[in-house]
N, C-alpha and C positions, 0 to 999 in steps of 0.2 A: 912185173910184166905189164906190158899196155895189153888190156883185154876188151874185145869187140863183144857188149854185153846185148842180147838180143832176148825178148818174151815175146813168141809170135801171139799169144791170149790176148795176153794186153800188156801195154809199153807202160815201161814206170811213169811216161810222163801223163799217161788217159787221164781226161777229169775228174774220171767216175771214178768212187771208192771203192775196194774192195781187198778180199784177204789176198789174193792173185798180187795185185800192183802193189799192197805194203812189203810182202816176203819178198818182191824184183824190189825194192826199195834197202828193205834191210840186205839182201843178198850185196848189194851194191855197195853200202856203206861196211859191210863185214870185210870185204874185198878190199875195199880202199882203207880201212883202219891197218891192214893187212902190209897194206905200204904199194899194192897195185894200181896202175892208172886207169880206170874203168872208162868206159865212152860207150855210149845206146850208140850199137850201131844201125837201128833200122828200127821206125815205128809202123810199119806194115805186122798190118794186121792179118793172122790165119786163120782167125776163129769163123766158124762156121755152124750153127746149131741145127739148120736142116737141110744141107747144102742138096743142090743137085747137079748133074755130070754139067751141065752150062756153068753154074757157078762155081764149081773147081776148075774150070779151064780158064775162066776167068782169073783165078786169085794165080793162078801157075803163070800166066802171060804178067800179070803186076809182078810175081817173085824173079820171072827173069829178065823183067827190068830194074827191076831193084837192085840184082846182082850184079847188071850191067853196071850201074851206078858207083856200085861199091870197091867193082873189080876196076873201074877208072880209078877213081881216088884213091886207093890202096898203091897202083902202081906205079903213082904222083908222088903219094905221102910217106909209102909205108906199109906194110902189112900190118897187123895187130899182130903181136906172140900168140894169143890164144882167143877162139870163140867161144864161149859164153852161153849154152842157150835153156833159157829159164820154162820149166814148163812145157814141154812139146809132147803134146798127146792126143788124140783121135782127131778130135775138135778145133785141134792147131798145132799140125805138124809142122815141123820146122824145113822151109822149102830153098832157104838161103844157104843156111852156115856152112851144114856135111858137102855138098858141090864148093865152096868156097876155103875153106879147111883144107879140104884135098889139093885143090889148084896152088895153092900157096903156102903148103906144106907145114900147115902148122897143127897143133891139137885141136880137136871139137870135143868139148865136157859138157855133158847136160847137166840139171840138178831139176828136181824132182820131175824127169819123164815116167812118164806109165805107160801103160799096153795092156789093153783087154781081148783078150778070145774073143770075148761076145761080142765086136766090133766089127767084125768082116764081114761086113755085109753094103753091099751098094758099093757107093760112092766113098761110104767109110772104110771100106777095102783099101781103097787106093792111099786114101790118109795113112791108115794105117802101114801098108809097104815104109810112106817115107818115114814114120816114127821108128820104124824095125830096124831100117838100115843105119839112122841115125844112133839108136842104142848100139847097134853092131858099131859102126865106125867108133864112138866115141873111146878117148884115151881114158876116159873114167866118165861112169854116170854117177852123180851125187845124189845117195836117194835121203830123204826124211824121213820115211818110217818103216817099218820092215814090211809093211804089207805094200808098198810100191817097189822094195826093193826085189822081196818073190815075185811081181808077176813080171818086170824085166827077165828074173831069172829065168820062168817060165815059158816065154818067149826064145829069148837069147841067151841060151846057157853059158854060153862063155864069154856071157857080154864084161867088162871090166867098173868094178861097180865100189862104191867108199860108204860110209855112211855119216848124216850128218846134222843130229837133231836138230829139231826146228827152236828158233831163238828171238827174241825181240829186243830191241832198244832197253832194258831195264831201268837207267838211269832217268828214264823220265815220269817212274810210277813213289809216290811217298807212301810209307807205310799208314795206313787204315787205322786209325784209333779208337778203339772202345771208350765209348759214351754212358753216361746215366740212364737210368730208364730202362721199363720194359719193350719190349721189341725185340727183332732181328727186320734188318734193313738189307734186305735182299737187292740183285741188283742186276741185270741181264745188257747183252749189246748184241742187238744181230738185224739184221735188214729182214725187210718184210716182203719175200718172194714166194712164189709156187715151189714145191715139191719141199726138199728134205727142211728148209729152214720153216717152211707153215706146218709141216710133220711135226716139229720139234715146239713151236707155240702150240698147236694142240694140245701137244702131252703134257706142255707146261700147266696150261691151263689147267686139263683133269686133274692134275694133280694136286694142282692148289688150291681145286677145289674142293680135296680129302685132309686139307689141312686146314679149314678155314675156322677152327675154333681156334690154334694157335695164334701169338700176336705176331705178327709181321706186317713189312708191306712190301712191295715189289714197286723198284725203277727201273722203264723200259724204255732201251735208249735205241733209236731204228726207225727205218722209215721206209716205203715203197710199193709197186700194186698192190700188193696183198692188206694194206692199213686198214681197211674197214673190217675185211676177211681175221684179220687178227682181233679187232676190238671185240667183235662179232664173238669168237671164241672165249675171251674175257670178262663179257657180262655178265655171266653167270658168277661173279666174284664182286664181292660190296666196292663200290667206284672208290671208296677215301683211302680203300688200302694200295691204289695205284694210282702211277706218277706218268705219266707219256709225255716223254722230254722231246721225242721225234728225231732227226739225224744229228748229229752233232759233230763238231770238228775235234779232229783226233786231239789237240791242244786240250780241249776240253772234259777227255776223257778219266785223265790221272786222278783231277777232285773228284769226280761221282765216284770214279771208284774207291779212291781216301775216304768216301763220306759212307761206305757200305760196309756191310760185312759176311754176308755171306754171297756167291754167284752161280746162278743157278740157268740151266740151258743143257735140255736134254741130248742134242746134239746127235741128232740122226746124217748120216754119211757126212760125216766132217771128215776131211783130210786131215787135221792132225786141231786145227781150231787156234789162232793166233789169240783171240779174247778169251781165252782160259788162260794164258801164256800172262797176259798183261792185269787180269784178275788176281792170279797168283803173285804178280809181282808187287802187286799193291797189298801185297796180306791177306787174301781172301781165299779164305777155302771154298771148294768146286762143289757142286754135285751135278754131275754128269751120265749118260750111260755107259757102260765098256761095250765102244760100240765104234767100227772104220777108226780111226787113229787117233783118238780121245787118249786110248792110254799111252803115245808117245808123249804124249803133254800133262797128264794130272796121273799121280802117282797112289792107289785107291788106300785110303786108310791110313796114309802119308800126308798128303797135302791136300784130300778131297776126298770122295765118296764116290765110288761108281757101280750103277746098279744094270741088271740084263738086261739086255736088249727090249724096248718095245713093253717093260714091264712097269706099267702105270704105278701099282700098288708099290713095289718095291723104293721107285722112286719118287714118290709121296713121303716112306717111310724114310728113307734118308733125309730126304728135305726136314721132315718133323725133329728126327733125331737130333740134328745140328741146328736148327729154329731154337730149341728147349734147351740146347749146351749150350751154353755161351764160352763157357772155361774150354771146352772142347773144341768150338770154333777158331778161338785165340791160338789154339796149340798147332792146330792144323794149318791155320793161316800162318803162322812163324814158320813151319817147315817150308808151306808153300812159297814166301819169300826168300828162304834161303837158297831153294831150288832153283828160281829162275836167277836171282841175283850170281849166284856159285858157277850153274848147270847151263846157265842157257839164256846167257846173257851176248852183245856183240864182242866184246874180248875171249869170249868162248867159244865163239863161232869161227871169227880171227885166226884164233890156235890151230883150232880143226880145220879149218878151208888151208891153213899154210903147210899142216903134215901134210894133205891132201896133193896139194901142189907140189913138194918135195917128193914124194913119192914118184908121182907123173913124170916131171921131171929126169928120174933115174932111171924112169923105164921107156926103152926103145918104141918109140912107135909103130 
């Protein structure tokens, strides 16, 4: 099918990195492995972090000029078979496709929209309508983990809905080799911002610092406001047992992670965490918390460790336990590359986006 691929968050093509623009990336790639012809239909942006009624009336006047744009060329070129839209939730409702979809009679398929109750409020009211009617209209919402897929349901009961674990490129991670020597060569990836990921360096920190007689050391690969607010948190830990490599290009990412062996990141509201995904794919067992959608991604006791919510000591305790097993590590790490290479690789995602589509397909809109 030619598919009109749209993420009003942010466009696969934004400068800036993030988990957002690599999953519209691999979406896109799992699609075209798929045999589909994908095409960004629109880099307008919907994200909004503290809009006011001015500035949604503003980004509505740009969406229906956009639409103008697209509703020309379409009826020049072509329509697309199907739209595409990646991501549409409070903060960037999708104000193009569900009017566009409709006019030209084709499918709108979301993959990971959400909906929160506790949203309706203000101006995120409004957001929220066009996120609602968008689940309602869609031929199928594609969810990643089952806690986006309940609160669709919760919303829209009889919205139409598939599921579709989250996946990475695989082929680009070499497996991790155990070394001579004492240690455990720990190894983290996550940018350095306000709320859940500075939550998540905190705890890191406390934590290692209930482990500090153990040998280890920790490589921190990330970068952002929060850099000194992070260090700031780490000082209380002897400076030789950490490595600050700062941001780094995803090229770069497969050696650190070949050159480590265990990955550790407490992972406060992760959506599901694409750097446990690529940790694992390298041989590296997790310790995590079972906490927002960690465990669609690390399987606890299987390919990682995951401790209660918010519970510092526990996970200290798993850190130490897997620091001190080395044979234990190794074992976990095999499964955990078997997992993503097998489970949740792009030929697997492939599979599943193509039943997905067959499905649609068969059913009447």
């Amino acid at each position: 099918m030619k598919i009109a691929f749209y993420a009003p968050l942010k466009s696969p093509d934004h400068p800036v990195p993030s988990g957002d623009r690599l999953m519209a990336r691999m979406l896109i790639a799992a699609l075209r492995i798929g045999g589909h012809e994908v095409a960004i239909a629109s880099d307008l942006r919907s994200f909004m972090a503290k809009p006011s009624d001015q500035d949604f009336r503003e980004l509505e006047r740009a969406a229906e000029a956009e639409a103008t744009r697209l509703r020309t060329l379409w009826r020049g070129e072509g329509a697309p078979d199907l739209w595409f839209c990646y991501h549409p939730y409070y903060k960037a409702p999708d104000l193009l496709g569900p009017g566009l979809a409709d006019e030209f009679s084709i499918p709108y398929v979301t993959a990971e929209a959400s909906y929160s109750m506790r949203r309706n409020e203000g101006v995120r009211a409004v957001a929220q309508r066009h996120v609602l009617a968008a689940i309602s209209q869609a031929a199928v919402n594609i969810c990643l983990t089952g806690r986006d897929r309940d609160g669709l349901l919760e919303a829209a009961p009889s919205c139409r809905h598939a599921m579709l674990a989250p996946f990475i490129d695989a082929t680009r991670f070499t497996e991790s080799k155990p070394r001579a020597g004492a240690g455990c060569r720990m190894v983290v990836v996550a940018m350095m911002r306000s709320g859940d990921k500075m939550s998540s360096y905190h705890m890191l920190a406390q934590a290692l610092a209930r482990v500090a007689d153990a040998a280890w050391t920790l490589t921190i690969v990330g970068d952002g406001p929060c850099r000194e607010e992070v260090k700031a948190a780490f000082a209380v830990l002897p400076p030789d047992r950490l490595a600050w490599l700062g941001e780094k290009d995803a090229a770069d990412l497969p050696d650190i992670l070949a050159s480590s062996d265990l990955y550790v990141w407490p992972g406060f509201g992760e959506a599901y965490g694409l750097a446990y995904l690529e940790a694992q794919a390298a041989g590296l067992p997790v310790v995590a918390q079972r906490t927002a959608g960690v465990p669609e991604v690390v399987r606890d006791g299987e390919t990682g460790l995951l401790t209660p919510d918010g519970d510092i000591d526990a996970y200290a305790a798993a850190m130490r336990n897997l620091i001190e097993d080395a044979a234990g590590r190794r074992l976990l790490g095999a499964a955990a590359r078997r997992f993503v290479h097998g489970e949740r690789s792009f030929p697997a995602a492939a599979r599943r986006l193509g039943a997905i589509f067959d499905e649609l397909l068969e059913t009447p809109l």
